[in-house]
N, C-alpha and C positions, 0 to 999 in steps of 0.2 A: 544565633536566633534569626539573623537574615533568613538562612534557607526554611527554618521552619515557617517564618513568617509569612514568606511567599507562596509553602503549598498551602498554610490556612487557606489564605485567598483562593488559588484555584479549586481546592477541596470545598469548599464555600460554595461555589458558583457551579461545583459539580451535583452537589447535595439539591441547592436550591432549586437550579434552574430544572434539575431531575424531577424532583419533588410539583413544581408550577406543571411541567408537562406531564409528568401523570396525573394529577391531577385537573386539567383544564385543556391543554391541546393537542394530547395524547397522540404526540408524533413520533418518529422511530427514534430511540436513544441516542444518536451520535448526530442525527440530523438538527433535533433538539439543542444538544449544549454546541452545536457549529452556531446556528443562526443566529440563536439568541443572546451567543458570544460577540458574533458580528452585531448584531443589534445593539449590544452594549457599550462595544467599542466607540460605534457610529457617533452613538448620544454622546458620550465623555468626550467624544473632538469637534461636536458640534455648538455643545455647552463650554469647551476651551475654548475653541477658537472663538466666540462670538462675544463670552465675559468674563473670560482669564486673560491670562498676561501671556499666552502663549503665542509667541511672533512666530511658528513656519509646522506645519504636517509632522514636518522632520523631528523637531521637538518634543510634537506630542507623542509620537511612536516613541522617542527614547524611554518615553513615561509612561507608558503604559505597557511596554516591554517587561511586562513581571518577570518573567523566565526567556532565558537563553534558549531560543529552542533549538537552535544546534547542537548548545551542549546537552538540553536533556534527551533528544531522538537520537543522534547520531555517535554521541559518546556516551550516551547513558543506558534506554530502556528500549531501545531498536530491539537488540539481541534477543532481549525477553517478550517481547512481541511475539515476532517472529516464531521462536520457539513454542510460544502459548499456541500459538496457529496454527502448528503444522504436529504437535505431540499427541492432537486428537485426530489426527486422520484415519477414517476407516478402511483400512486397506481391503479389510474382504470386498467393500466395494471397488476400491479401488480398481482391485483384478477385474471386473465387472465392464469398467468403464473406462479403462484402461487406453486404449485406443482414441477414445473422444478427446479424455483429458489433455494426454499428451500431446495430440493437436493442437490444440486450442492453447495449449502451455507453451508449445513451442513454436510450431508456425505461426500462429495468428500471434504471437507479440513478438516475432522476429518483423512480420511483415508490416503490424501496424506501428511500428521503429521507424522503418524505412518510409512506409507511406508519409509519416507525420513529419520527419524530419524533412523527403521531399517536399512537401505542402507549405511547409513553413519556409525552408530556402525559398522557394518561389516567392512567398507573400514578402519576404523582407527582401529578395533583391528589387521583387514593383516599389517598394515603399523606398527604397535608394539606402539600407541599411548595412547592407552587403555583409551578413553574415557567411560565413565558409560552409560550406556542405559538410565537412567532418564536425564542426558545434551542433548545427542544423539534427544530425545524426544522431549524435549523444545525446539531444533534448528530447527526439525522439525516444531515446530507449528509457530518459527519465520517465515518462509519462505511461509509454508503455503496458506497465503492468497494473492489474486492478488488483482492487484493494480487498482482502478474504472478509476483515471484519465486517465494512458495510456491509457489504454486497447480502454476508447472508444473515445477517441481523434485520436486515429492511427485507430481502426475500422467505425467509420462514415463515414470516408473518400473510401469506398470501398462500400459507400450504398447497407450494408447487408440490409438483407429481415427482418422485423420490427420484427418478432418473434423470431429468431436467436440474433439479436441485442438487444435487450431490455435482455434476458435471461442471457446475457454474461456481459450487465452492473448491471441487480440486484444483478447478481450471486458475482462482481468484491465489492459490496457496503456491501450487508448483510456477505459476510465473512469476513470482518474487524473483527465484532464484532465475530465471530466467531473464528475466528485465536487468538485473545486476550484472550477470555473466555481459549481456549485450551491452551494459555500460560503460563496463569493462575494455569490453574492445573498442568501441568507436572513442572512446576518451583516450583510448591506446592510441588512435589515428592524432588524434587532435596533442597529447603531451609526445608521440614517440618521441627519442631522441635514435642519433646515428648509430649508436654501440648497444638500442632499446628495442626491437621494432615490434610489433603490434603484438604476433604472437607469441613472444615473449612476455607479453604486460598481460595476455591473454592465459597463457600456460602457467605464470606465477601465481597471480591473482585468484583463477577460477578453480585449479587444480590442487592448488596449495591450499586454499581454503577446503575444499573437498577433502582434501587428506587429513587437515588439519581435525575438521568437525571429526570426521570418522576415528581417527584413532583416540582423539578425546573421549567420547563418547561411551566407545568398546572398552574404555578402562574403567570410566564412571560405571557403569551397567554394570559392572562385575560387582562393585559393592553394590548397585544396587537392588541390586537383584538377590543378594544372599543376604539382607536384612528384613527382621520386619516391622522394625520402625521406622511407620509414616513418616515422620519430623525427617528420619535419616535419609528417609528416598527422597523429600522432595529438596531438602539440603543439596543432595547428591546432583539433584537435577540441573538445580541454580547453579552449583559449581563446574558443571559439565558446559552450561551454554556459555557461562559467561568467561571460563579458561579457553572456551574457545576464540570469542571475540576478543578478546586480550591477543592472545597468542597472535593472532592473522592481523590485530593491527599495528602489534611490533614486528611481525615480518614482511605486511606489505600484502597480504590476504584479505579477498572480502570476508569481513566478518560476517554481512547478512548474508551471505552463502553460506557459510559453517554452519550458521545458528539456524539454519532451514535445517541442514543437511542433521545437524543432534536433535531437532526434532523428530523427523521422519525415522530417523533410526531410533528412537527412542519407543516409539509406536510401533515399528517392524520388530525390535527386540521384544516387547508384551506379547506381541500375535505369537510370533516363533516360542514364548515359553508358555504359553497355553495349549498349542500345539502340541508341546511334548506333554501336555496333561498336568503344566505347573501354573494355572491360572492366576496373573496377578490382581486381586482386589482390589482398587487404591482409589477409595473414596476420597479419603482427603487429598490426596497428590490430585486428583481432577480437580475437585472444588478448589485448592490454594491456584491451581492458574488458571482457572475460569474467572477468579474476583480478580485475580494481579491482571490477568487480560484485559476486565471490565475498565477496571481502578486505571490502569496505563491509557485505556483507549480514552477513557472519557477526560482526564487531564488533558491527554492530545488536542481531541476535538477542542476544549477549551480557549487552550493556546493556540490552534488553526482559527479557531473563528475571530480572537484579538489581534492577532498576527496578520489577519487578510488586509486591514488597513496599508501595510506594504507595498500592496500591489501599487499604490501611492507615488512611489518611488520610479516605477518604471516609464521608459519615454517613451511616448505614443499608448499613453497606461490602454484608454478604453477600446480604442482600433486595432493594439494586440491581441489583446482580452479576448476578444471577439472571435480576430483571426485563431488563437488558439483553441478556442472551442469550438469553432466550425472544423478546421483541420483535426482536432481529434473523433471529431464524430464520424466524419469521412475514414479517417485509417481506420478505424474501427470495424464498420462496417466494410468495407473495402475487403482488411485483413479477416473477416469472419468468411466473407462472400468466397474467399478463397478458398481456405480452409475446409471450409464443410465437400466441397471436392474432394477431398480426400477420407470422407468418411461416407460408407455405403450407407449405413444403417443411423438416424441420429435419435436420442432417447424421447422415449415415452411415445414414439407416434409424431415429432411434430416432424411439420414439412420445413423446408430450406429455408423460406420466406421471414416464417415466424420465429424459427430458430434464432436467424443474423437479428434480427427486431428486437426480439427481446434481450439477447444477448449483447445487443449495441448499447441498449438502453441500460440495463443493467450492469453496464464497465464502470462501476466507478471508481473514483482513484480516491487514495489516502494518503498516510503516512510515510508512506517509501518512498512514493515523488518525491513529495514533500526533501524528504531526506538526504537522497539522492541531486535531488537539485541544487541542496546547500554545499554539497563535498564539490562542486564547479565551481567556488569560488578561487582555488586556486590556480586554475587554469584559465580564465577569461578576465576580460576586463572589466570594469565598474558598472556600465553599463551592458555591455553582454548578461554578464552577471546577472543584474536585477531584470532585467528582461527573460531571463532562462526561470529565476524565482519566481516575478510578477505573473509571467504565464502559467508556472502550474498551480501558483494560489490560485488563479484562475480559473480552470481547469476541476482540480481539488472542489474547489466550492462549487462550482456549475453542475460537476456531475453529484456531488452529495447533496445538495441543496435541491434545485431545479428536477435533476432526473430521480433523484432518492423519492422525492416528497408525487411525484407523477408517475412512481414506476406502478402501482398498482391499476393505475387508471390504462396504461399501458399494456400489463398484463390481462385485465378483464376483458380489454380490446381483443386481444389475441386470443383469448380462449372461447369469446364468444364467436369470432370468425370460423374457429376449428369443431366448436359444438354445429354451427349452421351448415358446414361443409357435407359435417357426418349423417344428416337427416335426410 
């Protein structure tokens, strides 16, 4: 009864707080159960600490720590995230926009890795911290990647122009696996051993998961494909992601690359058999992971906004804070500025300016940091550690909160300048 006990609560505070904001301050769903999670937290440690019996911070986190969020992200509903994210992908667009995307998926979060991870070595050896450039590196690739759900949950609602839009959610999808891969390696730098070295931890990890997802996958799709019971295909689906994150993290494989990689193939497998003229229907296979999407993400947010009291823990908590979000916004924009260099033509008409602007604004980070950041615990020390955490809580919340709740103000900015241009 523990576990059920503890989703009540969370399911509670997903129901309710959902419910207060449609109803009254009708802000974007995730932004919603963050804040007002935070907000919740704030009061229960403000009302302990001032007339309970609670002697230290530290205390109160233990108690208000309803869920393990290690064990429910990173060993539990990662996989299926993931998966729910990348199984709608529209590839005819894709083809389309092909080019942008993979920029943007690849260059611009190889380079804003690099940039952040230099910006932050810098900041912490001024502050006499003296983290290594290969931590420094890896923290970068944590943060790296934006996050699909916000981004276009808070972005649809501002009916951008289909080219624009569609580009900011591939871009938000394909650099999961791309942020991973990069995690991969520079944490390769940072654990190699003498008999280990980088592209080895690089070629097992990134490849083998790759293999992994794919042959999983092409074997699920064979029943799935030849049934046509609903219940058995979306069965079929669940047993396809989640044998594959099993698989990769008994052998030593990124799981959240597999579970990208049986998405996208699971979505390229429907196009390819509609192609031959065998169109798959699958109403409820959509709907069952658009609600487990919804259902997963909003637990998440939940637990991220009780969870940000953490950042608690970190030394030099608010002057990191800080330094981490001015340094992500820098790589960010830094790594766009690049980027768009190698694209002659960018969607919808906008010019370079507005492109990197809205695009800078619009990175924001989720669950995967989040994720990501916690599997570094066994490679740093106690404080490394909650200083790599405290920053991307940081981070996390600044770009969900702050930039989430300001991107439309942002974006009207930007479309009024490009309607004034054109007159």
């Amino acid at each position: 009864m523990e576990f059920l006990g503890k989703f009540v609560f969370l399911l509670a505070f997903v129901v309710l707080l959902g419910y207060f904001n449609e109803k009254v301050t009708k802000l974007t769903h995730e932004i919603s159960l963050m804040l007002f999670s935070f907000l919740a937290g704030s009061v229960f440690l403000v009302i302990e600490v001032a007339f309970g019996n609670i002697s230290s911070v530290q205390v109160f986190l233990e108690h208000v720590q309803v869920f393990d969020l290690e064990m429910f992200l990173v060993k539990g509903v990662l996989c299926f995230m993931l998966f729910a994210g990348s199984c709608h992908m529209r590839l005819a667009d894709l083809k389309k926009y092909a080019k942008g995307v993979t920029v943007l998926s690849v260059v611009a979060t190889f380079l804003g890795a690099v940039f952040y991870g230099l910006l932050f070595y810098g900041a912490s050896s001024l502050l006499g911290m003296h983290m290594s450039l290969p931590v420094c590196l890896m923290f970068g690739s944590v943060v790296a990647p934006t996050d699909p759900i916000a981004a276009t949950s808070i972005l649809k609602k501002f009916n951008l122009p289909s080219g624009i839009g569609f580009t900011i959610e591939g871009e938000s999808l394909f650099n999961d696996g791309v942020g991973v891969a990069l995690f991969v390696c520079f944490s390769g730098l940072v654990t190699a051993q003498e008999n280990e070295g980088v592209f080895l931890v690089l070629m097992r990890e990134l490849f083998g998961a790759v293999l992994v997802g794919g042959v999983v996958t092409a074997v699920c799709f064979l029943v799935f494909s030849r049934t046509r019971d609903e219940a058995r295909q979306i069965f079929t689906s669940l047993l396809a992601v989640s044998l594959s994150y099993l698989l990769c993290d008994a052998l030593g494989f990124s799981g959240a690359i597999a579970s990208v990689v049986c998405g996208i193939l699971f979505s390229a497998f429907r196009d390819w058999q509609g192609q031959k003229g065998m169109p798959m229907e699958l109403v409820q296979f959509d709907g069952f992971w658009e609600v487990l999407d919804n259902l997963l993400n909003s637990v998440l947010y939940v637990i991220l906004g009780l969870s940000f009291l953490h950042i608690l823990q970190m030394p030099y908590v608010f002057l990191l804070s800080l330094v981490a979000i001015v340094a992500n916004l820098l790589a960010r924009s830094g790594s766009l500025g690049i980027s768009v260099l190698f694209l002659r033509e960018l969607p919808d008409g906008y010019d370079r300016g507005s492109f990197i602007k809205l695009l800078t604004w619009g990175g924001l980070r989720g669950g995967l940091s989040v994720a990501l950041a916690m599997s570094t615990r066994p490679m740093l020390d106690e404080n490394t550690y909650y200083i790599v955490l405290g920053c991307t809580y940081a981070i996390v919340f600044f770009t969900t909160i702050v930039q989430g709740l300001s991107m439309k103000k942002v974006y009207q900015g930007i479309e009024n300048k490009r309607l004034s241009k054109c007159k």
